[in-house]
C-alpha positions in Angstrom: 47.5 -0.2 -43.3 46.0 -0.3 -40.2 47.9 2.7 -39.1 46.4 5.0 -42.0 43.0 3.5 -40.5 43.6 4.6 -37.2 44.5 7.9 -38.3 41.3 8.6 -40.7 39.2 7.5 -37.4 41.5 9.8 -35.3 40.6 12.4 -37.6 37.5 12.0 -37.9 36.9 11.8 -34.6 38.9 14.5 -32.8 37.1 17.4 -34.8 33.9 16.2 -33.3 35.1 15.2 -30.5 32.9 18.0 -28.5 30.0 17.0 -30.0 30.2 13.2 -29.0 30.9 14.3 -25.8 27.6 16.3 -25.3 25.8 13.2 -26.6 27.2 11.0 -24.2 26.5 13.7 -21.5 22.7 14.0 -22.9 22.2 10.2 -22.8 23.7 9.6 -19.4 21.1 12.6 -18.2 18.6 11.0 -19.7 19.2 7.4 -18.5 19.9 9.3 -15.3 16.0 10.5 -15.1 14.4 7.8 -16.1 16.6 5.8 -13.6 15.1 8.5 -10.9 11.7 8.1 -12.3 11.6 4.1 -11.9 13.0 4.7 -8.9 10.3 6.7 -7.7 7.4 4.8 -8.7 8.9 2.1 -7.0 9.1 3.3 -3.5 5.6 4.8 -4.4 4.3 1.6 -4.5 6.5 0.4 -2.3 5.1 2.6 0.7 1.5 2.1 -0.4 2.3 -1.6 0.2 3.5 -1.3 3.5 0.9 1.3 4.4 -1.3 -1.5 3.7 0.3 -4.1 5.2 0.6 -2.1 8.0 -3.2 -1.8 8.3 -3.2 -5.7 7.7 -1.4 -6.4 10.7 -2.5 -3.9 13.2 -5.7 -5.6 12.2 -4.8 -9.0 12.9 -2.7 -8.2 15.8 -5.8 -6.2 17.1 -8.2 -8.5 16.3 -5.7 -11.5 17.7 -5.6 -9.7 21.3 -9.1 -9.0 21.4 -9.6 -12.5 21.5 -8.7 -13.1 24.6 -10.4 -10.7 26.4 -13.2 -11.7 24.8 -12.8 -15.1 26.0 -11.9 -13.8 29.7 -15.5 -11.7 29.3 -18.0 -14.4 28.9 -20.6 -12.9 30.5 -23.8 -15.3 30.8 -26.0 -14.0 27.7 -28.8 -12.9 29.9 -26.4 -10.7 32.2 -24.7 -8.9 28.7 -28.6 -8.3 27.3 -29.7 -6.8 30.8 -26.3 -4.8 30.6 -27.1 -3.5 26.8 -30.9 -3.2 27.7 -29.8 -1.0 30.4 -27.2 1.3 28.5 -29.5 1.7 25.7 -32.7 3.2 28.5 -29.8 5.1 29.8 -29.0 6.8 27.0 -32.2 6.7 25.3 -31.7 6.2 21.9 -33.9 4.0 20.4 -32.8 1.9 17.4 -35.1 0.4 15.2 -34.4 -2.8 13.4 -33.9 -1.7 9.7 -31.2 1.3 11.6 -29.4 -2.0 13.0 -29.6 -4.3 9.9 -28.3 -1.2 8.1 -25.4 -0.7 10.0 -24.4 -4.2 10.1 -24.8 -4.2 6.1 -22.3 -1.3 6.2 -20.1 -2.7 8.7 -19.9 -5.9 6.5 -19.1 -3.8 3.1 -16.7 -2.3 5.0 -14.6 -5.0 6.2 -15.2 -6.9 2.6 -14.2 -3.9 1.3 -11.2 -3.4 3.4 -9.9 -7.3 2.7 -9.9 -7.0 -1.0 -7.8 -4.1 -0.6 -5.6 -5.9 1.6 -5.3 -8.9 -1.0 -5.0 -6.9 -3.6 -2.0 -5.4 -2.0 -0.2 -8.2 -0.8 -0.8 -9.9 -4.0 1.2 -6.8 -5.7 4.0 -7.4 -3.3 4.2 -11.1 -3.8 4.0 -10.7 -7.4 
């Protein structure tokens, strides 16, 4: 009995055995790209992380050894607002107020700007 059932499946199958094969071929292919496309998008987002994170870092790590000098630089406040006074007759360009606040504005959007991006990004690679 189980023999005869054996047979009908062997014959069954062995006619068509060319066209199960092409099917398995065609799904492997096909798991094969979307495996490659996963793949992809992951290291996309991958890099873009570490891109960021790069930027986060040489940021901190800038900012970190600027410190110091900073400290090592504390030039009475009179003696640094002579200094400025002096560069700025020297190369004569006036700045108004408003061209100041404005470029401080801009400065601040910047770096606001530039830290959501870098939470948003470490968020995604913590997540």
């Amino acid at each position: 009995m189980l023999e005869q059932i054996l047979e009908q499946i062997l014959a069954q199958v062995i006619p068509n055995l060319q066209l199960i094969t092409a099917a398995l071929i065609f799904v492997v292919a096909a798991l094969e790209l979307i495996h490659i496309g996963q793949t992809s998008r992951i290291n996309r987002k991958l890099s873009r992380a570490g891109r960021w994170l790069q930027r986060y870092l040489n940021t901190v790590l800038s900012e970190s050894t600027q410190e110091p000098e900073q400290e090592e630089e504390e030039i009475p406040l009179s003696a640094r607002i002579r200094e400025e006074d002096a560069q700025l007759e020297v190369a004569e360009v006036p700045r108004s107020t408003q061209e100041e606040q404005m470029r401080v504005s801009l400065e601040r959007k910047k770096l606001r700007k530039d830290e959501e991006l870098l939470d948003s990004v470490l968020q995604e690679i913590f997540d």
